[in-house]
Structure formats: structure tokens, C-alpha cells
C-alpha positions as a LaTeX table, in Angstrom:
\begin{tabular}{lrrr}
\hline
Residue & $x$ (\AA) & $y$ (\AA) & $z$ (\AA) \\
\hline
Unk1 & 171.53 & 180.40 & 160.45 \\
Unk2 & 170.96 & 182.78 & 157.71 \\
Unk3 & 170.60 & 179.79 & 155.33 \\
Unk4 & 168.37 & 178.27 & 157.33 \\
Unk5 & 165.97 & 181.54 & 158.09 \\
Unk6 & 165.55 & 182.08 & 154.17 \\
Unk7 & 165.09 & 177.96 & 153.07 \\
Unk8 & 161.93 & 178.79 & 156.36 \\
Unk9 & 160.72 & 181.71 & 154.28 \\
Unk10 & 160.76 & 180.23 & 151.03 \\
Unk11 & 158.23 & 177.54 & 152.38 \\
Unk12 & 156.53 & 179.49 & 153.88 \\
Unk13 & 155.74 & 181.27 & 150.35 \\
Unk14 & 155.50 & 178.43 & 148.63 \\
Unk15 & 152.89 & 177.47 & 151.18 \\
Unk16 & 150.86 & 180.42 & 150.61 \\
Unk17 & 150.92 & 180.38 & 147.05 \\
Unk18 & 149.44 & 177.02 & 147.23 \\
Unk19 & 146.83 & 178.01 & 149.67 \\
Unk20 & 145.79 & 180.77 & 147.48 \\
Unk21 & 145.99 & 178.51 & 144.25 \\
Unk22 & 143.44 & 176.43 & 146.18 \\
Unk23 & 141.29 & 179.52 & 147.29 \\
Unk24 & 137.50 & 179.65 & 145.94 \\
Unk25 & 136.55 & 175.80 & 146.87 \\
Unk26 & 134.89 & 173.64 & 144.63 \\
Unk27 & 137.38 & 173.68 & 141.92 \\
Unk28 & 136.65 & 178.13 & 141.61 \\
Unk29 & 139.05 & 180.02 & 140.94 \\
Unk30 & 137.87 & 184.00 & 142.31 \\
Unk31 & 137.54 & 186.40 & 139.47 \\
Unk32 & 138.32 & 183.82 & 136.61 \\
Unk33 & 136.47 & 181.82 & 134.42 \\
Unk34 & 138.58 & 178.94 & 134.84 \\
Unk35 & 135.95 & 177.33 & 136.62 \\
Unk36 & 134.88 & 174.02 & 137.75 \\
Unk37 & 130.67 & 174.36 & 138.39 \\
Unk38 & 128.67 & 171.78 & 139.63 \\
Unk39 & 125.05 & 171.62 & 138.02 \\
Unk40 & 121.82 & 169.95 & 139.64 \\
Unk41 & 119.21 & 169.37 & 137.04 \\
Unk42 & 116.29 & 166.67 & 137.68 \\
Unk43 & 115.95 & 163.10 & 137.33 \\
Unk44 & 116.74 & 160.75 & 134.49 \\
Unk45 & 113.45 & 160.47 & 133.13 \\
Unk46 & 113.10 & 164.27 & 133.01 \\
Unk47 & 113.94 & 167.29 & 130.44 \\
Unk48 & 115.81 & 168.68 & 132.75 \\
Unk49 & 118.53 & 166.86 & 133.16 \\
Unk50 & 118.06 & 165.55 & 129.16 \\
Unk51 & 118.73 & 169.18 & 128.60 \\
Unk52 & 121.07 & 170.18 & 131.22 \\
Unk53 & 123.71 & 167.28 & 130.29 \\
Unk54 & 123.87 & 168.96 & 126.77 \\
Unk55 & 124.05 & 172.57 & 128.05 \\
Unk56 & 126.81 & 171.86 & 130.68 \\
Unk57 & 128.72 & 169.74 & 127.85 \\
Unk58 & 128.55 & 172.83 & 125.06 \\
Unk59 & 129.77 & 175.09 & 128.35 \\
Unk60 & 132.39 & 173.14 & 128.98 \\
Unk61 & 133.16 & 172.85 & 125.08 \\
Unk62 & 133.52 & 175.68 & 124.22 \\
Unk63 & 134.35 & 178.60 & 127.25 \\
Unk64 & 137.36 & 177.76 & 129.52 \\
Unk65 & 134.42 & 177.10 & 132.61 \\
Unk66 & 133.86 & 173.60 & 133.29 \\
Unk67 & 130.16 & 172.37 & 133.66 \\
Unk68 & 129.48 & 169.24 & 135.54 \\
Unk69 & 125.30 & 168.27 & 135.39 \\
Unk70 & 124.24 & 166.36 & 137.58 \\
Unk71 & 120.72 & 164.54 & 138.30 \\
Unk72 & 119.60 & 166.55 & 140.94 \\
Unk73 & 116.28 & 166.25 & 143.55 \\
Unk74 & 114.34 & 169.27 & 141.64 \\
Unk75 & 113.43 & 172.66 & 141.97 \\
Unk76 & 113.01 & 173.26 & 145.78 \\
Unk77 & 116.22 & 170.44 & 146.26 \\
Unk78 & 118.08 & 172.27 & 144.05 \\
Unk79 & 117.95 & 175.30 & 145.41 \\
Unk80 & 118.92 & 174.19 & 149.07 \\
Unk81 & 121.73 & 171.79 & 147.37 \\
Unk82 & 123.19 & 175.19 & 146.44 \\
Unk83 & 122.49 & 177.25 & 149.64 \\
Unk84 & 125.16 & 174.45 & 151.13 \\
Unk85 & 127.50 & 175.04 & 148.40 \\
Unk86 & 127.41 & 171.38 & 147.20 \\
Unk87 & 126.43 & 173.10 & 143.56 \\
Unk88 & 126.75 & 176.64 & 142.26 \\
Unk89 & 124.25 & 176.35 & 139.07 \\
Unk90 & 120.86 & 175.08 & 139.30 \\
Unk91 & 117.94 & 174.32 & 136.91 \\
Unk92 & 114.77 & 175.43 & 138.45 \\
Unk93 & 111.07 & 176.50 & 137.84 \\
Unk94 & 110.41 & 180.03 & 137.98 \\
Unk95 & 107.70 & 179.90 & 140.65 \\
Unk96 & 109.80 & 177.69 & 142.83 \\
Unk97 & 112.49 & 180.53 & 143.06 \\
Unk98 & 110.22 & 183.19 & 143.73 \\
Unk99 & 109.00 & 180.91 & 146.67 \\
Unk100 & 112.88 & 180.34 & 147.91 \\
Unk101 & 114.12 & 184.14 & 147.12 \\
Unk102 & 110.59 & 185.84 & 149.28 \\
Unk103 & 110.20 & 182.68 & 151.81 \\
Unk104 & 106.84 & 181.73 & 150.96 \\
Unk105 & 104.80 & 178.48 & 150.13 \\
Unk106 & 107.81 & 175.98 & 149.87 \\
Unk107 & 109.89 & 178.17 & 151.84 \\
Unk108 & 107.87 & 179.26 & 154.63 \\
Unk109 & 108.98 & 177.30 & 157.73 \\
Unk110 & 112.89 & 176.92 & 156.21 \\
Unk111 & 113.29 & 180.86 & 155.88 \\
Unk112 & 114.29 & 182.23 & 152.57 \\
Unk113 & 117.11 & 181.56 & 150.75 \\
Unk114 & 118.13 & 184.28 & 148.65 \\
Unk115 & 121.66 & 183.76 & 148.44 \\
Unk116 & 121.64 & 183.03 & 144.03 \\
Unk117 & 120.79 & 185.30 & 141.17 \\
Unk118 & 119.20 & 184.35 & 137.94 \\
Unk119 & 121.21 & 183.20 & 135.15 \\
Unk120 & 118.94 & 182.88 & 132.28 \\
Unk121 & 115.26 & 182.02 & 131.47 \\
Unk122 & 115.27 & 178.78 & 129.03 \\
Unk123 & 112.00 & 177.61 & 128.12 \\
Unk124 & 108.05 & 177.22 & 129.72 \\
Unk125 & 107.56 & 173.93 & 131.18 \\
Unk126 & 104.10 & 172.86 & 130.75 \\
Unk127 & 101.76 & 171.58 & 133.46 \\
Unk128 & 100.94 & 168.15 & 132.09 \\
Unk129 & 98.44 & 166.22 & 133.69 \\
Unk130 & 98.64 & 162.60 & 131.91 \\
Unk131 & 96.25 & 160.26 & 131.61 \\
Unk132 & 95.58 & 156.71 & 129.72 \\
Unk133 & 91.66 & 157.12 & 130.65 \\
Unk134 & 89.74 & 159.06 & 127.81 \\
Unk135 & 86.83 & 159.62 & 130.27 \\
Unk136 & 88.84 & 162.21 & 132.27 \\
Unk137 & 88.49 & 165.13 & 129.71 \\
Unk138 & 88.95 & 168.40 & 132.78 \\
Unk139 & 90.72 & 168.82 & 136.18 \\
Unk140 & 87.08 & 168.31 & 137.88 \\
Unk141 & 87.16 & 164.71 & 136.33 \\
Unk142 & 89.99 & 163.87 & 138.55 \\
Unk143 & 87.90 & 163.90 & 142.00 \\
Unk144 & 87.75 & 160.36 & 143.74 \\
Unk145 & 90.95 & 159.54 & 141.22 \\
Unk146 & 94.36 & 158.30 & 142.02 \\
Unk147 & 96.56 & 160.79 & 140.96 \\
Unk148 & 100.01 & 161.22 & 141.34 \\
Unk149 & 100.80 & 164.93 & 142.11 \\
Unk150 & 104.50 & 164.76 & 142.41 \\
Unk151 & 107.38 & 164.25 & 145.02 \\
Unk152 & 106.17 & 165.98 & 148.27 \\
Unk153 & 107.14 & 169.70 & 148.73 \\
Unk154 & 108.03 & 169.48 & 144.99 \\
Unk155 & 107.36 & 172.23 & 142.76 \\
Unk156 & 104.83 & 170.02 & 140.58 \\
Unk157 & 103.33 & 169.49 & 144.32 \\
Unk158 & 102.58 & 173.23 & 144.23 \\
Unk159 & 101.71 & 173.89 & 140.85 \\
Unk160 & 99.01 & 170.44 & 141.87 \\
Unk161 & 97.50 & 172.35 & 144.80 \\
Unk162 & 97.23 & 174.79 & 142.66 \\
Unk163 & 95.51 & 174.34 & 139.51 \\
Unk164 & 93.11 & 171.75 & 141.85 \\
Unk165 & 92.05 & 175.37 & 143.67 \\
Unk166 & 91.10 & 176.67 & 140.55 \\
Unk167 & 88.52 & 174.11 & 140.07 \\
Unk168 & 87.53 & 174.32 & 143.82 \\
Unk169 & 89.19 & 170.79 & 144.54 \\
Unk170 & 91.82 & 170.03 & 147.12 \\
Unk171 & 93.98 & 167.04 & 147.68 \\
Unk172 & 90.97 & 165.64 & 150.19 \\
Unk173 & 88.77 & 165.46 & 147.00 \\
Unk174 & 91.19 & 163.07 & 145.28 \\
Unk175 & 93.23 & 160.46 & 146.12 \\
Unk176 & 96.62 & 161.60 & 145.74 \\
Unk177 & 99.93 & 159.50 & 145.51 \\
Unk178 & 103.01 & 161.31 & 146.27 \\
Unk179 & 105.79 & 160.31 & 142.92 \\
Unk180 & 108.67 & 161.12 & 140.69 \\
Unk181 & 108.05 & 161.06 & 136.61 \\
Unk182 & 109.44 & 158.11 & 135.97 \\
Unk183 & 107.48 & 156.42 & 139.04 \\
Unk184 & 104.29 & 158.32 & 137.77 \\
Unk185 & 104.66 & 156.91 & 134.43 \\
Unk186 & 105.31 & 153.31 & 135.30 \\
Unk187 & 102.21 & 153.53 & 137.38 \\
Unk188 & 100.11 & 155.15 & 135.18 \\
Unk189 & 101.58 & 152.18 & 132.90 \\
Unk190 & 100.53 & 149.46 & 135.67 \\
Unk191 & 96.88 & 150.92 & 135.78 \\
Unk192 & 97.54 & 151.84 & 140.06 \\
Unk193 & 97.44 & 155.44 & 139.42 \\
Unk194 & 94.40 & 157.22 & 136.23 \\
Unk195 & 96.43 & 160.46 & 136.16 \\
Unk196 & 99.34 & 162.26 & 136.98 \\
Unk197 & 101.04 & 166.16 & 137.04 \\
Unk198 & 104.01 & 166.45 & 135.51 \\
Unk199 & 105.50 & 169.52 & 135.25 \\
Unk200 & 108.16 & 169.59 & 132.18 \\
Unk201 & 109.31 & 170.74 & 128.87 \\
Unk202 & 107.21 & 168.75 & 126.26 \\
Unk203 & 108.29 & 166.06 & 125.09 \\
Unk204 & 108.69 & 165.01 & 128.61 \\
Unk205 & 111.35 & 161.28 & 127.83 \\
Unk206 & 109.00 & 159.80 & 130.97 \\
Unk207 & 105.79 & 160.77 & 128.85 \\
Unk208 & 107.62 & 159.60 & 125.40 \\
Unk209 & 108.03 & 156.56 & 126.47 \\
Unk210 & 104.43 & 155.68 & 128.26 \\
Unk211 & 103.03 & 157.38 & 124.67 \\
Unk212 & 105.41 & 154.90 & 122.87 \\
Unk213 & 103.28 & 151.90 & 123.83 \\
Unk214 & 99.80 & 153.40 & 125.06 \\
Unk215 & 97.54 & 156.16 & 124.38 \\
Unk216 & 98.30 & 159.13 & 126.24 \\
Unk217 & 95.86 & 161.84 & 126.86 \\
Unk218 & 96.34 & 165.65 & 128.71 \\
Unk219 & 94.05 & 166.27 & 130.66 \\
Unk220 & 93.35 & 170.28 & 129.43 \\
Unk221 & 92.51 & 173.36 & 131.32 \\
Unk222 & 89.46 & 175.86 & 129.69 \\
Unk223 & 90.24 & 179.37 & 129.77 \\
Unk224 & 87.77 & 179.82 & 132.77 \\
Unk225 & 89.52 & 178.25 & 135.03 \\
Unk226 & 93.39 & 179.16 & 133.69 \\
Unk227 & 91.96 & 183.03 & 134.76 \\
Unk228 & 91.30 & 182.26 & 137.47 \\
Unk229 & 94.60 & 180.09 & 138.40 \\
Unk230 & 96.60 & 183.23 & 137.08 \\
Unk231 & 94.54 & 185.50 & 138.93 \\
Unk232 & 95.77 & 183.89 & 142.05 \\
Unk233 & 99.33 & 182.78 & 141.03 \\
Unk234 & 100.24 & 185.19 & 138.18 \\
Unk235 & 103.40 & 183.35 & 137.27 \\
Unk236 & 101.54 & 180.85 & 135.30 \\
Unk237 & 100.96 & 181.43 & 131.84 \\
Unk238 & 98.81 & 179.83 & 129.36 \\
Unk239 & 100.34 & 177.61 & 127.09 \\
Unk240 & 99.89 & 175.15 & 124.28 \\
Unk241 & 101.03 & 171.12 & 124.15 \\
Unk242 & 101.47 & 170.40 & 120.46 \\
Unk243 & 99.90 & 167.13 & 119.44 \\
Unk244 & 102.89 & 166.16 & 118.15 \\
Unk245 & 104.60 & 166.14 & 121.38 \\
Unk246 & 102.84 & 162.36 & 122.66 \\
Unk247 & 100.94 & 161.38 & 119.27 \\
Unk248 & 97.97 & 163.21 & 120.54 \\
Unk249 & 94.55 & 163.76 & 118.69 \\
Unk250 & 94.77 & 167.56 & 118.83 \\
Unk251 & 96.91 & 170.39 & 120.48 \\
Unk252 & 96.02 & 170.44 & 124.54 \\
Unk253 & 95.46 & 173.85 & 126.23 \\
Unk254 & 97.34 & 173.86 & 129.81 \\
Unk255 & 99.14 & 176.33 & 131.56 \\
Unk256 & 103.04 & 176.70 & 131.92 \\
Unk257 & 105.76 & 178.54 & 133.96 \\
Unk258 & 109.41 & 179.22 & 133.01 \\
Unk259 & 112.49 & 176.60 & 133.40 \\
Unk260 & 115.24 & 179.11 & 134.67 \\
Unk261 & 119.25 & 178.56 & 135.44 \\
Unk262 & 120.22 & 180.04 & 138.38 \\
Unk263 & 123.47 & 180.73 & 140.26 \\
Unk264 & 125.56 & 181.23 & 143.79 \\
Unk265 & 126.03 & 184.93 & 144.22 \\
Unk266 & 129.82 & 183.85 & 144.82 \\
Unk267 & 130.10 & 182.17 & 141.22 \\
Unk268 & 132.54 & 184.75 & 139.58 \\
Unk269 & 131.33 & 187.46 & 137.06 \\
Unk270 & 133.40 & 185.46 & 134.13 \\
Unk271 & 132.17 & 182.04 & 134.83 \\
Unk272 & 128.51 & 182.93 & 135.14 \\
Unk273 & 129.68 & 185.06 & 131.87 \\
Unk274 & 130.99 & 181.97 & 130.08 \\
Unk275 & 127.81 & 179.82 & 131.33 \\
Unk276 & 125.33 & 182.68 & 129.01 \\
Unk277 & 127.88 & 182.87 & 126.17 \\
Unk278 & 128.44 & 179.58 & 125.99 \\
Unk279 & 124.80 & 178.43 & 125.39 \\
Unk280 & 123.14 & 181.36 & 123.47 \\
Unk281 & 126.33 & 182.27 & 121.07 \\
Unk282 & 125.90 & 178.68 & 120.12 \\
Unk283 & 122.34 & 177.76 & 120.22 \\
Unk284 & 121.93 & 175.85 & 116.69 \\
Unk285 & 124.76 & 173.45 & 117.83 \\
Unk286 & 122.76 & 172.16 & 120.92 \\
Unk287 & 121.88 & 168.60 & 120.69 \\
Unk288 & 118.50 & 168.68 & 121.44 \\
Unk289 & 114.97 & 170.01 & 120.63 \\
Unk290 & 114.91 & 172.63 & 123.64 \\
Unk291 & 117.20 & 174.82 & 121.17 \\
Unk292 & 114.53 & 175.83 & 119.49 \\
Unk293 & 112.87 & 177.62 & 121.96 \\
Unk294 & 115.93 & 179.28 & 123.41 \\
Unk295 & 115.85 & 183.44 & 122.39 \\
Unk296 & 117.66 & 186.18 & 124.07 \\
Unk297 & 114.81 & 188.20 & 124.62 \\
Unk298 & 112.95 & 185.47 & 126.73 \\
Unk299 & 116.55 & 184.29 & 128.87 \\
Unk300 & 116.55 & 187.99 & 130.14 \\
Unk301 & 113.07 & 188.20 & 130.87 \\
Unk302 & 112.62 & 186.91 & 134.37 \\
Unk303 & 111.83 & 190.08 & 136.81 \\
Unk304 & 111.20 & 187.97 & 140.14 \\
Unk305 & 115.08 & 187.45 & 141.19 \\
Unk306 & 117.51 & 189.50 & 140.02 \\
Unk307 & 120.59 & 188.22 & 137.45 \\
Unk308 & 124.06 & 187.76 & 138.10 \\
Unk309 & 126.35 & 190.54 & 137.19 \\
Unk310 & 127.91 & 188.05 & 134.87 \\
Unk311 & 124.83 & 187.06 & 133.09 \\
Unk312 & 123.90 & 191.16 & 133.11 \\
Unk313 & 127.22 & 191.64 & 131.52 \\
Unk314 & 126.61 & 189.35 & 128.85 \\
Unk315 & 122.88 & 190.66 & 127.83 \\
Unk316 & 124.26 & 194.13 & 128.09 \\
Unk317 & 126.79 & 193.59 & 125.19 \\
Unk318 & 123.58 & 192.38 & 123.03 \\
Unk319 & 121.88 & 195.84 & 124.25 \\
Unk320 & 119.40 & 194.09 & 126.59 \\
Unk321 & 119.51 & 195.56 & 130.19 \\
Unk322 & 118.12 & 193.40 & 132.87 \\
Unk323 & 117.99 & 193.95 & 136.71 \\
Unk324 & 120.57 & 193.25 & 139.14 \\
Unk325 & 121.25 & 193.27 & 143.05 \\
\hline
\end{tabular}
């Protein structure tokens, strides 16, 4: 009997050290770096999931956290694709995160999902509005045009609405289309759309490619109308397409906001930790051009949701303090 009582308890313990090797979900592990994250970027055509396949690969290279990018839906989708848990990191735009963190614009019949903390601010993604017609030189030229303004509800949606307010248009004054980059190219391409908004890094690969085989123009914004636009929405910036980017005749004037990481609030301390350290301790070894515009000073500079203790930990060992929940 007694041999039988202690070969019970030893199962049972063996049982519950298997349950709590298994704790976390996901492939986490609480309080330890040891980490398996899941990463939602953007679509093929797009820099962010270009960029995010080479940051989650350089994570995964070189801190004991594993990064897995995936192509993900975009900003807003990203953010709810984390709310259920089916990622913990996300690459989003800075406005778009504001919207989900306050419940407003995007978020304002959902409800608010504040449940993530910001990681790091990368880069600005420029407002691109593309065209292959020289005639459309400003944002008024684009009334009784078929543009594409993005995926509906998308962020480039938003930032669509928004820069067409600052010239007093709405979507009734043009003709809009409702598509990805890559669709927005290939229709540009196929002469059924004269411009679209893309909101990217440039080089944008959709944009590279149309550029590769046809003029490409950006359609720029005058500093009127940018005051007014930040006036309004004061997380645009203005911001500067180098002609170099798409072969273009001169540098284009447009406005930008700020391509951010974010993460679950439930992500441990070390793995966000890892995520920070593994990018900007390393940033010449990144395989592609974002690299160069990665500094610490600008990843800790996002004041509208507050970092993860794991990403505060990291910018505190450089002396920069940044705000936290």
C-alpha cells in the first residue's frame, strides 16, 4: 500500500512539473527570456514585414528569445491579433496605437484596447501618395480621381481621410477604391486606379517595383496645408522622400508618422529586454536599409503609450529614461 501511495505521489509531481514547464502559453516561459514570440508585421509587398523578417531573425540570432515574423493584416489588425493573444509583438504606426490605447477613430465602436506597451520607435513612415500621371502635382488634383486609399479601417485609410480634410476634400469628392500595396500598385500599373496612399518606409518594395518599369511621381503636400493637417492630428510630422528612393526628379515634401514595435503587457521583462538589445546593440549588422535610420534617442521617444518595463530597463542602462505604466 505504502508502495503504491508514493509511485501516486511521484506522478502526481511529475505531473505538475510538466504543467508548470508548459505554463506561459505560446511557447513563454514567465520571467525568462527563453521565449518563443510571435510577430505580425504587414504584407509581402510592404517594409514592414521586409524589415520585420530581418529584425525577428537578428533577435532570434543573437538573444536566447525566439522571434517568429509573420505577414500580418496591419496596424489596426495587428493590434487586435494581439489583444487575442495569437501574437505578443506587433509592428504598428504610431497614430494607429494612440487610436487603439484611448478608443478613438479606429477604435471607437470596438472599445479600447490598451492591454500592450511600446517597445521601441523604429523609423517615420512616409505618407506616399503615388501616381504615374504628371498632371496631378497636389492633393486637390486628386478630386473626381480613382484613388486607392488603402484597406478599409486601415491606418493608411485614416491617415487618407485625413490629409484629404486638410485640403477640404472628403472621400465623396473622389472616387475612392478600397486596396492593399501590392493591389494599389498593380492597379496603378493597369491604368484602373491615377493614384494611391501608401503609407510606408521609403523605398516602399510595392513602389520599387512599379518605379522599376514606369515613372513614378509623389504627389507632395505644401507647407500650408501640412499646418494645417498637424494642427488637427499633431502626430504627423513633416517629412522628406529622397529622390533617390523611386528615381524621382527631385526630393518630395509629404508628411510622416512613426513605425513603432509594440508588445503584450504579459511578454516577460527579459524577453521584451532581449527584443531592444537584440536590435539596437547590433544595428550595423541588420540586413537592410532601415538600419540606418534606427538611433536610441528616437526608439525611446514615443510619449503616447507607455513602454514595457523590459524595453525601460534596457534604455535605462544607456541613461535614457522613458515612461512606463
Amino acid at each position: 500500500m505504502k508502495r503504491r501511495i508514493a509511485a501516486g505521489l511521484l506522478a502526481l509531481v511529475m505531473v505538475m512539473g510538466l504543467a508548470a514547464c508548459a505554463g506561459g502559453g505560446n511557447g513563454e516561459t514567465a520571467g525568462s527570456g527563453s521565449q518563443e514570440l510571435v510577430f505580425t508585421t504587414g504584407g509581402e509587398s510592404g517594409t514592414y514585414y521586409a524589415f520585420g523578417t530581418v529584425l525577428a531573425g537578428q533577435i532570434s540570432d543573437r538573444t536566447d528569445t525566439s522571434v517568429k515574423a509573420i505577414v500580418g493584416p496591419g496596424s489596426k489588425g495587428n493590434i487586435e491579433s494581439m489583444d487575442a493573444n495569437d501574437a505578443q509583438l506587433g509592428l504598428v504606426q504610431s497614430d494607429v496605437m494612440a487610436y487603439a490605447y484611448n478608443g478613438t477613430n479606429l477604435f471607437a465602436e470596438s472599445g479600447k484596447i490598451d492591454g500592450f506597451s511600446t517597445v521601441a520607435a523604429l523609423y517615420m513612415e512616409q505618407v506616399q501618395i503615388v501616381t504615374l500621371d504628371p498632371s496631378i502635382k497636389s492633393v486637390a488634383d486628386l478630386a473626381g480621381k480613382n484613388v486607392s486609399v488603402g484597406e478599409n479601417g486601415s491606418g493608411v485609410y485614416f491617415n487618407a481621410i485625413d490629409i484629404l480634410a486638410a485640403y477640404d476634400l472628403t472621400l465623396d469628392d473622389i472616387n475612392p477604391t478600397y486596396q492593399s500595396f501590392g493591389d494599389s500598385t498593380e492597379a496603378l500599373q493597369d491604368g484602373k486606379i491615377d493614384a494611391a496612399f501608401i503609407v510606408a518606409g521609403a523605398p516602399t518594395t510595392a513602389v520599387t517595383s512599379l518605379a522599376a518599369t514606369k515613372d513614378v511621381y509623389i504627389v507632395e503636400l505644401d507647407d500650408e496645408h501640412i499646418d494645417k493637417l498637424m494642427e488637427a492630428s499633431p502626430y504627423y510630422s513633416k517629412n522628406v522622400i529622397p529622390a533617390d528612393a523611386y528615381g524621382l526628379e527631385k526630393d518630395a515634401t509629404t508628411v510622416a508618422v512613426i513605425a513603432v514595435i509594440i508588445a503584450r503587457d504579459d511578454v516577460s521583462e527579459d524577453a521584451v529586454y532581449n527584443v531592444v538589445s537584440g536590435i539596437f546593440d547590433s544595428i550595423d549588422t541588420l540586413g537592410h536599409d532601415k538600419k540606418n535610420e534606427l538611433s536610441l534617442d528616437f526608439a525611446a521617444s514615443i510619449t503616447a503609450v507607455p513602454y514595457h518595463a523590459g524595453a525601460a530597463k534596457y534604455f535605462a542602462e544607456k541613461g535614457i529614461e522613458v515612461p512606463t505604466k
